[in-house]
C-alpha positions as CSV (number, residue, x, y, z in Angstrom):
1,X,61.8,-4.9,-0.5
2,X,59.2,-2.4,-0.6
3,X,55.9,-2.5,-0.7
4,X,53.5,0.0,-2.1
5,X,49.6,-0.3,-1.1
6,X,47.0,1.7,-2.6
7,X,44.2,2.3,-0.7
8,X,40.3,4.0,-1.6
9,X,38.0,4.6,1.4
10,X,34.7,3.0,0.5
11,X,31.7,4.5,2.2
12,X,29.5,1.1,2.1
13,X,25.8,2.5,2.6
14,X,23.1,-0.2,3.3
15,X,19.7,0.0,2.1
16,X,17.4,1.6,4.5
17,X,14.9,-1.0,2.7
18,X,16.5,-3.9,3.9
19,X,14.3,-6.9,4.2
20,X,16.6,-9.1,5.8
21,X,15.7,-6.8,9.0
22,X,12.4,-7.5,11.1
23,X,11.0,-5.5,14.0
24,X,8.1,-6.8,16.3
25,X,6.7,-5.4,19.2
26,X,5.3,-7.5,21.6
27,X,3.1,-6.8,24.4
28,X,3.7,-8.7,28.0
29,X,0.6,-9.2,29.9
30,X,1.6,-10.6,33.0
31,X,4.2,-7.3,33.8
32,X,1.3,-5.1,32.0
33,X,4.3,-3.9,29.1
34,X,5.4,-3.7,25.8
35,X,9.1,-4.8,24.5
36,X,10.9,-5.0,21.0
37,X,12.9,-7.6,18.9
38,X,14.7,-7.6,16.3
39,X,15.2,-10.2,13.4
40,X,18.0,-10.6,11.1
41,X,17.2,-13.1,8.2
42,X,14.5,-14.4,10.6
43,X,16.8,-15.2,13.6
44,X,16.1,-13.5,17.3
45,X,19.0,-10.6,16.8
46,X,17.8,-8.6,20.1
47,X,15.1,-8.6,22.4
48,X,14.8,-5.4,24.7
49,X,12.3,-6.1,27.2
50,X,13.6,-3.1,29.1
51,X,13.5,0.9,28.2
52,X,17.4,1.4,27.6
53,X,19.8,3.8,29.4
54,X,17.9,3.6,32.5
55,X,18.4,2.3,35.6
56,X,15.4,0.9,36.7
57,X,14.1,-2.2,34.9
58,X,10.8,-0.8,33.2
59,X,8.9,-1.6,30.2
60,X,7.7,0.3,27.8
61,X,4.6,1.3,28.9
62,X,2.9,1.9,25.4
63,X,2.9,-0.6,22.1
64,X,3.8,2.9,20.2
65,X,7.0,3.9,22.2
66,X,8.2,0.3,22.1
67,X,7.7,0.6,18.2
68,X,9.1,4.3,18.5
69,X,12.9,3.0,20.0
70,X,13.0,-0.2,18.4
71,X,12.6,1.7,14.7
72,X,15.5,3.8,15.6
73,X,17.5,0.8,17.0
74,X,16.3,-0.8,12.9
75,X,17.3,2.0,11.8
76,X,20.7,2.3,12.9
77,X,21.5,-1.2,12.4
78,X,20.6,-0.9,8.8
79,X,22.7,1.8,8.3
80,X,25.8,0.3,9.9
81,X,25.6,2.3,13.2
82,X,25.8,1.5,16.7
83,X,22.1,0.7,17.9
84,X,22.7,2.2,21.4
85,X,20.0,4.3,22.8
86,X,20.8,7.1,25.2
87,X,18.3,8.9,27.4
88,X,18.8,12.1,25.0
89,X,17.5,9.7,22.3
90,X,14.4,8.5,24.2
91,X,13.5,11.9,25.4
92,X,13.8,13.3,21.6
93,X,11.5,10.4,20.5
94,X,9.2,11.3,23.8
95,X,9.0,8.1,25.2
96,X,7.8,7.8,28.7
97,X,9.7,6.0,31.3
């Protein structure tokens, strides 16, 4: 028996307008900080209290870089990519750390 498969590559783009995707940035007081987290149809999908691909354990130290790396983490997600930040990416988006 043989079988014969046909088979079309599909690029699947998502809408960059998806409203199933949420992002709010949240200051913390008591550590003097700001964080990120993303939603997905309203349920907690990622909290990063932490500026990524760092070593030391730091928050963001404005609201507007918090808002700055959690767009592009949105961003990729919507788009199908992986939302992994490296340090090139925060120091092209000129966040402070």
């Amino acid at each position: 028996m043989v079988l014969i498969g046909y088979f079309s590559d599909k690029k699947i783009q998502q809408d960059l307008d998806d409203d199933r995707y949420r992002l709010e940035v949240m200051e913390d007081t008591v550590n003097d900080g700001w964080y990120y987290e993303i939603y997905f149809e309203n349920h907690l999908a990622l909290r990063q209290k932490f500026i990524p691909s760092i070593s030391e354990k730091r928050f963001f130290i404005t609201e507007r870089d918090a808002k700055k790396t959690g767009s592009l983490v949105l961003e990729r997600l919507k788009s199908g990519k992986s939302p992994t930040i490296s340090k090139d990416d925060l120091y092209k988006l000129g966040i402070t750390f």
